[in-house]
N, C-alpha and C positions, 0 to 999 in steps of 0.2 A: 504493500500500500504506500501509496509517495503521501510522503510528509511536508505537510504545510510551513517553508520559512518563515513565513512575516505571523506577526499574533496582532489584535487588535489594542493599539493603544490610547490614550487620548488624544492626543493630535490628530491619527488617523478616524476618528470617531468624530470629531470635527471638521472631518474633509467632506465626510456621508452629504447628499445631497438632499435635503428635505423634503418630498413629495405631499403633495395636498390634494386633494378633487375639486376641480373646480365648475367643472359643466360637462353634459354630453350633448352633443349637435341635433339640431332639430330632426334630421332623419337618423339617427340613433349610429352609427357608424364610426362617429370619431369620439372622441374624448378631450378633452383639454383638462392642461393639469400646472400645476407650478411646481415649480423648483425653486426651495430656499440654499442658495450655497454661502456659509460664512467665510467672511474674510477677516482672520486674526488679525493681521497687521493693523487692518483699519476700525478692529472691536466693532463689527456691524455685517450684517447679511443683506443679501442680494437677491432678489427672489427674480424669478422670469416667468414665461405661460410656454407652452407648449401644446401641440395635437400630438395625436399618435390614433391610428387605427382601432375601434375597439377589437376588432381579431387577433391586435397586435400586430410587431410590424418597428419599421422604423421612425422616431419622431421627428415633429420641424417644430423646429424652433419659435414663436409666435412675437414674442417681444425679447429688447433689449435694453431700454431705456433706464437708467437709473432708477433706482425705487421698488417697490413691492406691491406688483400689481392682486388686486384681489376683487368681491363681486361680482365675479364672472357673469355675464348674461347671453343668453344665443338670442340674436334680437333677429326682425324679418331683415328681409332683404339679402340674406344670407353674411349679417354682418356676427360681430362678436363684440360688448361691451363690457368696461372694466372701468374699475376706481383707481386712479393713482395721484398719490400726494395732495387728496382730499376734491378730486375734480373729476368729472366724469368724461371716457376716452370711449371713441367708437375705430372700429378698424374691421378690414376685410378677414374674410374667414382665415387666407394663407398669413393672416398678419400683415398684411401691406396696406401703408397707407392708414397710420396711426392719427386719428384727428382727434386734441382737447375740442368736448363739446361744451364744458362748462366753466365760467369762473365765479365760482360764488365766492365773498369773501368769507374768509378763516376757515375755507373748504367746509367737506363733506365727510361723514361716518357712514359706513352702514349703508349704501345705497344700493337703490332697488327700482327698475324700471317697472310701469305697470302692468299688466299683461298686454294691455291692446296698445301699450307706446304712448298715449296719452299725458301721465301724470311721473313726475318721480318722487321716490321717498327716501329720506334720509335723519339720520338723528345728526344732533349739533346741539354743543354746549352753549346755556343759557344761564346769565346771572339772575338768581331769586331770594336768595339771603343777605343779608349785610353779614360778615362776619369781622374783616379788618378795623383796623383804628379809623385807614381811610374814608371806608365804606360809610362807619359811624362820624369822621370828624371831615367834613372837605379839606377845613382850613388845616390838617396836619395831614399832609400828602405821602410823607416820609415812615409816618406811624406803619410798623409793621404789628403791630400786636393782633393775639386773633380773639374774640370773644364770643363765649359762647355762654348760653345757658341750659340745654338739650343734652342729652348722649349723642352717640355717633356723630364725635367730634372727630372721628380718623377712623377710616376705613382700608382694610388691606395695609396699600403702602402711602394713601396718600391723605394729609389735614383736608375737613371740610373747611373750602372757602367759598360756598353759597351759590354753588354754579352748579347745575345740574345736564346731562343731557335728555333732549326733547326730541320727540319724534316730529319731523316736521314732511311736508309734501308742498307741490308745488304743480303746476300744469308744464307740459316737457313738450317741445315741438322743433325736434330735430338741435337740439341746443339751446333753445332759448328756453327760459326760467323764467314762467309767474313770478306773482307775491307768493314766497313761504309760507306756511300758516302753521303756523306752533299748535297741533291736535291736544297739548299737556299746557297750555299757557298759564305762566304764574305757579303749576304745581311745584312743589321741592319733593318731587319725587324723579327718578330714573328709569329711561330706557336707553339700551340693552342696559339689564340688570347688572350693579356693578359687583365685586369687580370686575369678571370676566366674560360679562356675556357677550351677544356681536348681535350679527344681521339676521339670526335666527328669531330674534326675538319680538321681531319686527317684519309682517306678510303682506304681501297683497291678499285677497282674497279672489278668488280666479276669476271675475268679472270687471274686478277693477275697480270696485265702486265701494271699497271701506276697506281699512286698516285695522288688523291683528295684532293689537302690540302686547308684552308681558309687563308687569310693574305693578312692585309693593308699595302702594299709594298709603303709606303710614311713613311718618318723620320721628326724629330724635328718638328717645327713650321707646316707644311703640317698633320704631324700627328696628331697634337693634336688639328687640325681644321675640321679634314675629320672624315666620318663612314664607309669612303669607303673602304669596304672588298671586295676581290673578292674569286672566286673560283680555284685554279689550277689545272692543269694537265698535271701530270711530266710521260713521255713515259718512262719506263725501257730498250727498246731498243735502244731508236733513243736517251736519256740524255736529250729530247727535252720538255719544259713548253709550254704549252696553256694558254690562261685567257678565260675558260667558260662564265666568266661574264661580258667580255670586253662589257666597254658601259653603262653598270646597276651602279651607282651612289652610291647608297645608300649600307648598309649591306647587305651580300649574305653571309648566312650562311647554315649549319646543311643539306649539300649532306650527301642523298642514292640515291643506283642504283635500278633499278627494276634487277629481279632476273635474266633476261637473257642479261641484260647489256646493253641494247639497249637504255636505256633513264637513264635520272639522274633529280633526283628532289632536291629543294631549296627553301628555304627561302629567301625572296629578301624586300628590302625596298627603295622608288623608290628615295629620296633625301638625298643626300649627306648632311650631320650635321644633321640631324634629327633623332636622334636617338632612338626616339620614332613611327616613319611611321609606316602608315601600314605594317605589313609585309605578304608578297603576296604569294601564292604557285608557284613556276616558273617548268616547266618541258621543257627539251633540249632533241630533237633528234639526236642520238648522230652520227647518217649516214647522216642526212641533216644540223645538225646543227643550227633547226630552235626552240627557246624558242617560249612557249606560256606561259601568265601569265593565272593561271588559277580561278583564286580568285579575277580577276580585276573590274567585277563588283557586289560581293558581299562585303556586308558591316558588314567587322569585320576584327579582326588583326589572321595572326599563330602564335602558339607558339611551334609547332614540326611537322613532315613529315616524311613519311615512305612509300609506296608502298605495296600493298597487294601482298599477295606468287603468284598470277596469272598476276598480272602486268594491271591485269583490273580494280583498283580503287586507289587513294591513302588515306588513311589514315590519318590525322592530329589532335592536340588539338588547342581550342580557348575559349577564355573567352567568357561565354555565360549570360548576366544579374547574374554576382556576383557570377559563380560558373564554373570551367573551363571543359570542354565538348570532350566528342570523336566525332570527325565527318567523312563524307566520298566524297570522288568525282567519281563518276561514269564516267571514262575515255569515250570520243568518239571515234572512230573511225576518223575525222578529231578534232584532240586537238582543234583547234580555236573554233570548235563552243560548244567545255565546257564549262558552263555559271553557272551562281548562281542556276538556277533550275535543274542542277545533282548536287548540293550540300545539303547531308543528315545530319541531327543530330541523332547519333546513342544513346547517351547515354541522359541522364535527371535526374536530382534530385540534391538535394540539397550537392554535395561532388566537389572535384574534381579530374578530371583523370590527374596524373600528371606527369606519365612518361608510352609508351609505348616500348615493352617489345621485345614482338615476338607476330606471326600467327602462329596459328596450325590447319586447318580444319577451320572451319566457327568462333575459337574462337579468341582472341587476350588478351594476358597477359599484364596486365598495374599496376601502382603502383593509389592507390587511397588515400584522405585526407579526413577529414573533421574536422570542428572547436570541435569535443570530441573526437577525434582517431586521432594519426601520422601515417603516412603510411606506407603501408599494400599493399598485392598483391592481383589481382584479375583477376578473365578472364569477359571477354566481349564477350557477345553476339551478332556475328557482324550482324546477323539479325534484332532480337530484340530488343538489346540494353540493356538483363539483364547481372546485376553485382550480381558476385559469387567471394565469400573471399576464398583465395587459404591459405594465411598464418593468423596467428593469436599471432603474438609474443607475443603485449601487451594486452592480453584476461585479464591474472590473476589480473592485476592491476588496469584494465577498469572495471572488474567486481567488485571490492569494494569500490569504487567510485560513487561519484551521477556525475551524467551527467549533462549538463549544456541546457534549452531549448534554440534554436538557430530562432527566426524569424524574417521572412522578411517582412520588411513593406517598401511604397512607400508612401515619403515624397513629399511635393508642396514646392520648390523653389523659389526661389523671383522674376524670370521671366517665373514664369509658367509650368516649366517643370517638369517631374514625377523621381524623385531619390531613386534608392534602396535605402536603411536602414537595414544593420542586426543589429539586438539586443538579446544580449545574455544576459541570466538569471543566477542568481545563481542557486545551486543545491537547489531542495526543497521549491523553489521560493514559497512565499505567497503572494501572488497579494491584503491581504490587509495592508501592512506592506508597510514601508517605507525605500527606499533603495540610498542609497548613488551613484551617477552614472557616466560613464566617457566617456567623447567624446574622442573616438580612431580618430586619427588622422593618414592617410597613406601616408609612403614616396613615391619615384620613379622620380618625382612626377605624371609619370603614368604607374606603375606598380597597378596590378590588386588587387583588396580586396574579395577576394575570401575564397571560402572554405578553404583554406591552415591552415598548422598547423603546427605554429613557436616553438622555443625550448626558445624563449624571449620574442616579443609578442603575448604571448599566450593569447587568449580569453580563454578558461576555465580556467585556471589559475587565470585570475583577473576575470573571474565571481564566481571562485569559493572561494573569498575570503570576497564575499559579497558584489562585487559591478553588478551593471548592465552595460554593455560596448555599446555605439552607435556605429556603425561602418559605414557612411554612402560612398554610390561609387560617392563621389563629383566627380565637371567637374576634364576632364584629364582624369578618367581609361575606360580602355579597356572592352569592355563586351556590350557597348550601342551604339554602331556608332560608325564610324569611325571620324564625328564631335563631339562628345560627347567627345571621346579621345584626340584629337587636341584642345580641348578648353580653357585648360590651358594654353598653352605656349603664354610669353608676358602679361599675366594677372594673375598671382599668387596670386596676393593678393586682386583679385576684386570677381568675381565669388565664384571659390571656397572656398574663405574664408566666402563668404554669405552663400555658400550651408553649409558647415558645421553650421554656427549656423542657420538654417533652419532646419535641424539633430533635435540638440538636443533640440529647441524651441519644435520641433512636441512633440516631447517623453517626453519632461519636464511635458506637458502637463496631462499625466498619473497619476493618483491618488498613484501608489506608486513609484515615483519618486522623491524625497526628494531637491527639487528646492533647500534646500539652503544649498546644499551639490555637488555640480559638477564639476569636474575637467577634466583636458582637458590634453591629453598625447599626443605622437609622436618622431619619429625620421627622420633624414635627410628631405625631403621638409615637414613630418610631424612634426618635428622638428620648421623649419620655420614659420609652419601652429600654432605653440604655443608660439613662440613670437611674431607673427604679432595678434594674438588672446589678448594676454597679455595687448594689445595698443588699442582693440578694441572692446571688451567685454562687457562695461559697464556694470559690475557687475556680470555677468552672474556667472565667472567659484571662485571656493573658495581657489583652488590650481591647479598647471600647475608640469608638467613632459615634458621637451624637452631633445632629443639625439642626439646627432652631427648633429645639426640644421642651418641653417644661419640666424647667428643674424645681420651680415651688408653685404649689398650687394655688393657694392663698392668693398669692402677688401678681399668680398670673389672672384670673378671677376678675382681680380689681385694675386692671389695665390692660385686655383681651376687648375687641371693640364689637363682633358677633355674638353677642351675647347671647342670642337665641341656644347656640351650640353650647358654651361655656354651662347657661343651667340648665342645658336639658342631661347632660352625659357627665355634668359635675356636681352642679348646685350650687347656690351661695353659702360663702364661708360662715356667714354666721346665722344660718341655720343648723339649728342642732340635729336635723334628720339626717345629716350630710357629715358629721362628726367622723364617721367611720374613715371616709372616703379621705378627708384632710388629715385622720392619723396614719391610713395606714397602706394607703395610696398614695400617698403625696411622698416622692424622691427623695426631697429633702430632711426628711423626718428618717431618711436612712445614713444622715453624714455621718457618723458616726465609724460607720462598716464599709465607708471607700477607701480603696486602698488598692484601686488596678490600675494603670496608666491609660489614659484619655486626652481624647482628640475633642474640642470646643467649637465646635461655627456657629457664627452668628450674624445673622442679617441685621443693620443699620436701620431700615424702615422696617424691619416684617412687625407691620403690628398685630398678627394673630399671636403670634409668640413672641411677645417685645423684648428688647434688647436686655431686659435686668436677668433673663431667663437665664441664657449663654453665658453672663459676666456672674452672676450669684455661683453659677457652677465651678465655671473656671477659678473663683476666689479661695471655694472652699478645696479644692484640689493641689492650688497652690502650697494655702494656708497649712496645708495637713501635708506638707511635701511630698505628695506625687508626683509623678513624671507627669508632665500636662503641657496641652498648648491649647494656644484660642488663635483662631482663624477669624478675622471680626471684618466684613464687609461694609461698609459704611452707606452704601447707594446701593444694594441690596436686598429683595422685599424677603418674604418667606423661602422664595428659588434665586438661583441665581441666573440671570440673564444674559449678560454681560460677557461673549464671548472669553476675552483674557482672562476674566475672574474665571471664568467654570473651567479653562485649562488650569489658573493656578490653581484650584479647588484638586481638582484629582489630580495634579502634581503633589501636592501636601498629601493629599487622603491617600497617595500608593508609598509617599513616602513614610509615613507616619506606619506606616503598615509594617513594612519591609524595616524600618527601623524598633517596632517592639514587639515584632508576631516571627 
């Protein structure tokens, strides 16, 4: 068998070329896609468009322009429309003959043509608070001070300064831009939901004639306690808003229409602060007006919603046992009696499907992962369920690489229950050789541990650097029941911290796994999951790796800005129902019993896990003369973004490794 020279390193993990889905062409044949490629030297990426065949085939190139085109629209006339640098661009199908159609000032978010070309839509930031000294004083211009009286005085990475984005439309004829009209005017509320939402958040509706936007129309302290999203719907003729979801509690997210407009599907999650519910497939008739949940008595969460081209099934992904999955609902004839048994698994195998795409005929275009490949396009077989690779960006670099063996094994937990385990091998693996090995640790704290494939925590990456990675799906994620996934909250540090060293007991077990070489990695509740480890271990791990972690509960509590998450899965500190959880959950409450050398990161902005988190830890590591460092990002949210920072990142993190493992 020929053996692979090169191994996957950092730099070459930042060469990988970022694939996106962007569109499929009105006669369903081509595909268009972007490519994000970074450029170190210059700390920033480059993204471009592309076709390519949907049979596959070789691609052309579509644009070159500086910037990062996205939006993609297939518009008539056989053209292709796109957003870049806040302005909307129309160009021929081949890409020739790139025309700016728009210049609105301080650009555009989020844009969306109508269906019939008529109208366009965009969100844009809008000042609705006073928050500054200025705001409040004219005559002191210079006053930076910010005032507030409310919660959700800072969210994610960034201070509220009174500015909200709005969904706005306008009339669109070939370039030329009506008057705007702000559909949310004067609200201090947000669309796309921050931090992270986009253009999903925000539809046409297939006729053209109202907008579907999501948004938690609750401020300050109500905000930062609630999940509850709803769905809108803003008439273009009548100026008039609906709430679709009037009543449903929880998040209602990620509306499509079926293709004749008649019904709208959603994402729905049934309690309010729970930010983690199931989330349910909801479908509304849109002439009766009657939701049916259609996924209410199957047991598992969504993770996306679409509607087939004939309006006879819907389409969705879900974590399926540690690998995320295409599925299908076979619509009735009366929606009530759709039940878990018209509910199909169309796809299988060890990757996962992670974004869909578009229908064309029996196929459906979706982006796919797995733990030795970043994603990639591919059609599904909506019959069968085979997967065919439409694109191949990162072929050349995967082919001179060893690949990394990826298996699944099920561990025995401390009360009996059966726990995936992936365990990933170095390249080349010798099964009689002894290997240095590291219990992954995953945040969320239930977000899925699946096939995915990080541009930081990469599993090839650190297997391919000689160590073996556990990676087990402890209580809390998605993929095994819908109890399975609820098990964590209010017991963070009981369960799940058994099932991980359950994890690596099992596999320690293994003749070439090097028992007195194990370290233990993580960020955010994996994070946590390493200094509550740190205090509990006895003995087990030789070095730890935590990333904007919570090292005190307490502290973090009182300066964590979603609060909704914080008392649903924690509680407030001084309630006494919650005693338990602050003695004997809480990290900190284990200084005592650290005593293993540890690796410190911390994010500058991430105010889910604010900056006292990382520096309390690292103080007390110090203080108590461990070997320790701190990694301290300063322009940093909860991830790191920042090309050069996320090379130095895993420069430190392989070094830090190699130097106490």
């Amino acid at each position: 068998m020929a053996v692979a020279q090169d191994k996957m390193t950092p730099e070459l993990l930042w060469q990988l070329g970022r694939v996106s889905a962007e569109a499929l062409s009105a006669d369903g044949k081509t595909v268009i896609y972007g490519v994000s490629q970074v450029n170190i030297a210059d700390n920033k990426s480059e993204k471009n468009l592309y076709a390519i065949p949907l049979a596959g085939g070789t691609p052309h190139q579509l644009t070159q322009t500086p910037g990062a085109e996205g939006d993609v629209a297939i518009l008539p006339g056989n053209k292709i429309g796109f957003s870049l640098k806040g302005q909307w661009y129309e160009m021929n199908a081949d890409g020739s003959n790139p025309v700016q159609k728009t210049n609105v000032e301080g650009g555009m978010q989020n844009i969306r043509i109508s269906p019939d070309g008529t109208h366009i839509l965009f969100s844009k930031e809008v000042k609705v608070k006073k928050i500054s000294g200025a705001d409040f004083y004219p005559d002191l211009p210079k006053s930076n001070v910010q005032i507030y009286d409310n919660l959700n005085y800072r969210h994610w990475d960034a201070w509220e300064d009174g500015n909200f984005s709005h969904v706005y439309y306008a009339t669109y004829n070939n370039g030329e831009i009506g008057t705007p009209v702000d559909i949310m005017a004067d609200e201090p509320h947000d669309c796309p939901q921050m931090p992270s939402g986009g253009a999903e958040d925000m539809i046409w509706s297939q006729d053209g004639k109202s907008i579907v936007y999501v948004c938690k129309k609750k401020f300050g302290k109500d905000y930062a306690l609630s999940t509850n999203t709803d769905l809108y719907e803003y008439n273009l003729a009548t100026k008039s808003t609906s709430n679709l979801s009037e009543g449903m509690m929880g998040y209602d997210v990620a509306p499509a229409f079926s293709q004749d407009g008649k019904y709208i599907t959603w994402l729905s999650m049934a309690r309010d602060g729970y930010e983690a519910d199931k989330n349910d497939v909801i479908i509304l008739n849109r002439a009766t007006g009657v939701k049916t949940n259609l996924t209410r008595s199957w047991d598992g969460t969504a993770s996306a919603v679409r509607f087939s081209n004939d309006g006879k099934k819907i389409y969705f992904l879900a974590v399926v046992k540690g690998t995320e999955q295409l599925l299908e609902i076979t619509l009735q004839k009366d929606l009530a009696q759709t039940t878990e048994k018209h509910i199909r698994q169309i796809t299988n195998g060890d990757f996962d499907i992670s974004e869909m795409l578009a229908q064309t005929g029996n196929t459906l275009v979706v982006s796919r992962t797995d733990m030795n490949h970043a994603a990639e396009l591919f059609t599904v077989d909506l019959q069968k369920g085979a997967v065919v690779a439409i694109t191949n960006v990162n072929k050349a670099t995967y082919d001179k690489i060893g690949m990394c063996k990826v298996e699944k094994r099920w561990v025995k937990t401390t009360d009996g229950k059966e726990m995936l385990t992936w365990v990933i091998f170095p390249p080349n693996f010798d099964p009689a050789k002894k290997y240095p090995t590291l219990l992954y640790c995953q945040g969320g704290p239930q977000s899925a541990l699946s096939q995915f494939y990080s541009y930081r925590w990469n599993f090839q990456l650190m297997a391919s650097q000689g160590y073996i990675v556990v990676a087990p799906n402890r209580r809390g994620m998605p993929g095994h029941g819908v109890e399975w996934n609820a098990a964590i909250s209010k017991d963070w540090g009981g369960q799940p911290i058994r099932d991980y060293l359950s994890a690596i007991d099992e596999v320690s077990k293994e003749s070439y796994v090097d028992k007195s070489r194990l370290g233990a990695v993580g960020a955010s509740y994996g994070g946590y999951s390493v200094y509550m480890l740190a205090g509990v271990h006895e003995n087990r791990f030789k070095t730890f790796i935590a990333h904007d972690g919570l090292f005190d509960l307490k502290s973090w509590y009182g300066t964590t800005e979603e609060l909704w998450f914080a008392s649903w899965d924690i509680g407030a500190y001084w309630d006494a129902a919650n005693a338990n959880t602050y003695q004997h959950f809480n990290p900190s409450e284990y200084a005592n019993k650290w005593h293993t050398p540890i690796l410190i990161i911390q994010g500058g902005i991430d105010f889910r896990v604010p900056i006292e988190q990382g520096l309390q830890a690292f103080q007390l590591a110090q203080l108590k003369g461990i070997k320790s460092k701190l990694l301290y990002f300063p322009e940093e949210n909860h991830w790191v973004l920042k090309p050069q920072n996320a090379l130095a990142w895993q420069r430190e993190f392989f070094s830090w490794l190699k130097e106490t493992l």
